[in-house]
One Martini backbone bead per residue (centre of mass of N, CA, C, O) as a GRO file, in nm:
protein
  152
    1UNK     BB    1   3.491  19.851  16.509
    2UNK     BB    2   3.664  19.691  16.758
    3UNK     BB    3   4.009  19.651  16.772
    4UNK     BB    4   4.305  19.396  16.885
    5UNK     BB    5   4.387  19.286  16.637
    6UNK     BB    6   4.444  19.186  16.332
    7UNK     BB    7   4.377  19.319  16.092
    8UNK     BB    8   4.238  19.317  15.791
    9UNK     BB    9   4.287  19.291  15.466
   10UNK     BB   10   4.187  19.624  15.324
   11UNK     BB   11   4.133  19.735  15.539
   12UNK     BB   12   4.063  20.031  15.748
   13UNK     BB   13   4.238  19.912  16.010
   14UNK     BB   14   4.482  19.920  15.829
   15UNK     BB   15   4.497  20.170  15.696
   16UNK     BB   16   4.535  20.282  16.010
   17UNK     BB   17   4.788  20.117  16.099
   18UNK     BB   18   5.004  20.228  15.894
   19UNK     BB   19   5.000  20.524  16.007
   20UNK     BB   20   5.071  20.431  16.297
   21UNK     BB   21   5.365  20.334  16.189
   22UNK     BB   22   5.454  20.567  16.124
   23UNK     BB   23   5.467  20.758  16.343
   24UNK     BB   24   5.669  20.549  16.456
   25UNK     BB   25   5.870  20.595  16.265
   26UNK     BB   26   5.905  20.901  16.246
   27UNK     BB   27   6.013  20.893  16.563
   28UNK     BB   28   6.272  20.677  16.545
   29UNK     BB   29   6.374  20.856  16.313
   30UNK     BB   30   6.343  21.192  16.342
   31UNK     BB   31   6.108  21.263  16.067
   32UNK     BB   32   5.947  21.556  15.985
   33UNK     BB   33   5.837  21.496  15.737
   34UNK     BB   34   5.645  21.218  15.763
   35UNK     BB   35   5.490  21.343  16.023
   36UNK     BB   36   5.358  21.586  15.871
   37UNK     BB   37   5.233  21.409  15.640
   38UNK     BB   38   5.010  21.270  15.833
   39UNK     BB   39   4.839  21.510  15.869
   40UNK     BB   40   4.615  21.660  15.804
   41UNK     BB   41   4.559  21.930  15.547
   42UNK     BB   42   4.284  22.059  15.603
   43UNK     BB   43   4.348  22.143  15.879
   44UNK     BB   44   4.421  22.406  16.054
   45UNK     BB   45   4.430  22.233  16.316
   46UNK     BB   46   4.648  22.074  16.572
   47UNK     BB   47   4.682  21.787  16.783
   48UNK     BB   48   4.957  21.765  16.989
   49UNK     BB   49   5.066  21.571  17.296
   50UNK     BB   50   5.317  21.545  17.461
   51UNK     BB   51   5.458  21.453  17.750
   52UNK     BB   52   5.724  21.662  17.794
   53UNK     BB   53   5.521  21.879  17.747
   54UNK     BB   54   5.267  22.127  17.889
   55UNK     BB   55   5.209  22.188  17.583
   56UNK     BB   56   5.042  22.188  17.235
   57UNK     BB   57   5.047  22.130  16.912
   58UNK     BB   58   4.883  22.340  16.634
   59UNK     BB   59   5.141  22.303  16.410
   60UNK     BB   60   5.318  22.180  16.179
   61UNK     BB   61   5.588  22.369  16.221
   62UNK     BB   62   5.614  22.266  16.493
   63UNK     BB   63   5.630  21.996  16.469
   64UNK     BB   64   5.865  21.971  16.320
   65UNK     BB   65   6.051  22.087  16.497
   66UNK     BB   66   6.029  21.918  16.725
   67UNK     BB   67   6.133  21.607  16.587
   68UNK     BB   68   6.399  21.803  16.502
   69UNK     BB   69   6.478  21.783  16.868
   70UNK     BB   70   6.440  21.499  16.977
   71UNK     BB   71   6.738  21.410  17.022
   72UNK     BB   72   6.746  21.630  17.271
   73UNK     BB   73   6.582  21.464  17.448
   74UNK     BB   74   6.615  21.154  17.272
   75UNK     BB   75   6.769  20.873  17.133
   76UNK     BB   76   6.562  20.653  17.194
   77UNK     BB   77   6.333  20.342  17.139
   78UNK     BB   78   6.343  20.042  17.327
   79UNK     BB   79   6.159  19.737  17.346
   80UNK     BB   80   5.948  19.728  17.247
   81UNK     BB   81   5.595  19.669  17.377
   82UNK     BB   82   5.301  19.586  17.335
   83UNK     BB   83   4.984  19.606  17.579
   84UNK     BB   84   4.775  19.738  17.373
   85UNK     BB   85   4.477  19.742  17.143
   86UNK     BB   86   4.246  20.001  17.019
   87UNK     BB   87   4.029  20.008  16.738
   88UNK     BB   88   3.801  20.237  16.582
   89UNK     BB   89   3.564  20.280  16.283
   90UNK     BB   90   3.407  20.596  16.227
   91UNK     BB   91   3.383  20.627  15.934
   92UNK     BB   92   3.586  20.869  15.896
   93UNK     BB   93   3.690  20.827  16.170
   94UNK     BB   94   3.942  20.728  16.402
   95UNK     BB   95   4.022  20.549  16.689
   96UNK     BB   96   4.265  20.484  16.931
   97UNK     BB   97   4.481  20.269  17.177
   98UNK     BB   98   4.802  20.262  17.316
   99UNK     BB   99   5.003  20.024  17.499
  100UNK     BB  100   5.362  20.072  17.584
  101UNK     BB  101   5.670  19.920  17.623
  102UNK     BB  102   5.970  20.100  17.717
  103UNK     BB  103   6.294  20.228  17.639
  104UNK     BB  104   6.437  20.564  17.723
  105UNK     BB  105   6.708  20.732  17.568
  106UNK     BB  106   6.903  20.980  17.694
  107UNK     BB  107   7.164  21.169  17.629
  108UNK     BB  108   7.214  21.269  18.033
  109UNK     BB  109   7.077  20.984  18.138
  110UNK     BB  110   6.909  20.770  18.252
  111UNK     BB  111   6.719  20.606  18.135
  112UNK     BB  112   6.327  20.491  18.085
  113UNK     BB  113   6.080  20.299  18.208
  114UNK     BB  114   5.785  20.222  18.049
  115UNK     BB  115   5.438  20.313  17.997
  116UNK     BB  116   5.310  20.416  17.718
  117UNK     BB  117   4.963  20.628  17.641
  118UNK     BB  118   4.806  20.645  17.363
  119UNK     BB  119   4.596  20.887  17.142
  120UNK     BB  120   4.417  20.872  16.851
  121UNK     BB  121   4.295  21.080  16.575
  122UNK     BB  122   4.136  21.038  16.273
  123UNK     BB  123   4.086  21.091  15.916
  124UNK     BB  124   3.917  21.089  15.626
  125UNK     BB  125   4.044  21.122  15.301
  126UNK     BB  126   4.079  21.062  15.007
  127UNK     BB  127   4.407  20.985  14.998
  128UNK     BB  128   4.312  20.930  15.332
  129UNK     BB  129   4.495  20.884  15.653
  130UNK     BB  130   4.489  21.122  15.905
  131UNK     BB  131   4.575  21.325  16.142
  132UNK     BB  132   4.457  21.553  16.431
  133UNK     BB  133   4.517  21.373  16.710
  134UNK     BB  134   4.765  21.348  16.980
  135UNK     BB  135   4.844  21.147  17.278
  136UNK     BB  136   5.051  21.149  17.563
  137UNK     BB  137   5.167  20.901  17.888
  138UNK     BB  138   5.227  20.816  18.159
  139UNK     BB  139   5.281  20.628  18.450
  140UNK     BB  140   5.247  20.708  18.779
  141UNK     BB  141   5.379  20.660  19.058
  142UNK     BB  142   5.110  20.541  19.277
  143UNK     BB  143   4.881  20.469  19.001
  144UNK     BB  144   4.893  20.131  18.929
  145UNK     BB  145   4.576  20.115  19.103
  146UNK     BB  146   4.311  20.189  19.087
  147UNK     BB  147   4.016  20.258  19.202
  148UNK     BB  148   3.758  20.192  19.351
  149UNK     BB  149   3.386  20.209  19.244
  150UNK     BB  150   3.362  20.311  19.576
  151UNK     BB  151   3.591  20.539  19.570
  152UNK     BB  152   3.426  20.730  19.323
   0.00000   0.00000   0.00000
């Protein structure tokens, strides 16, 4: 079931969306250890994809040093408002994809207004719900509007 509403209470998508709100909270407070706790346990390979790294982080050690270095990225995100939110339960799986407006402060620039686009694919494993992969994008300017499907 495809859900943009506020889930359902004891519910499946409940119980991912509190998963994802540590998420948020663990990026929010820069928590590496609460970051670390929210991955499959299970999984030998995890997939982050921040936007500012070119490259993807594939081990939970590595995931550590990043939240815990991320304040030298960033100071913080302020204002934050979703402006899209989709989940689906299948089974074991779970994805998500949450659209939202915020401004991100710099430690040494000027801060940076934008729309920034997740996508989280979790596990059911018995303790709970954990991630596997999750990417993150920005809106680039210049393509603030599809093309239509007669130009694709």
């Amino acid at each position: 079931m495809m859900t943009a509403t506020k889930p359902i209470p004891g519910s499946e998508e409940e119980a991912v969306t509190a998963v994802m709100r540590s998420f948020s909270r663990a990026v929010g407070t820069f928590d590496a250890d609460l970051m670390v706790s929210l991955w499959d346990p299970e999984a030998e390979t995890i997939v982050y994809q921040p936007e500012e790294l070119h490259h993807a982080i594939y081990s939970r050690d590595a995931l550590h040093s990043y939240i815990r270095n991320l304040p030298n990225v960033i100071r913080g995100l302020y204002d934050t408002r979703v402006v899209d939110r989709k989940l689906e339960v299948c089974g074991e799986f779970a994805h998500a994809y949450v659209r939202f407006w915020c401004r991100i402060e710099r430690p040494d620039d000027e801060p940076m207004d934008g729309q920034i686009r997740q996508t989280y694919l979790l596990r059911k494993r018995p303790s709970g719900w954990f991630f596997v992969q999750y990417h993150e994008s920005r809106q680039v300017p210049g393509f603030a509007a599809p093309p239509s499907r007669t130009e694709m």
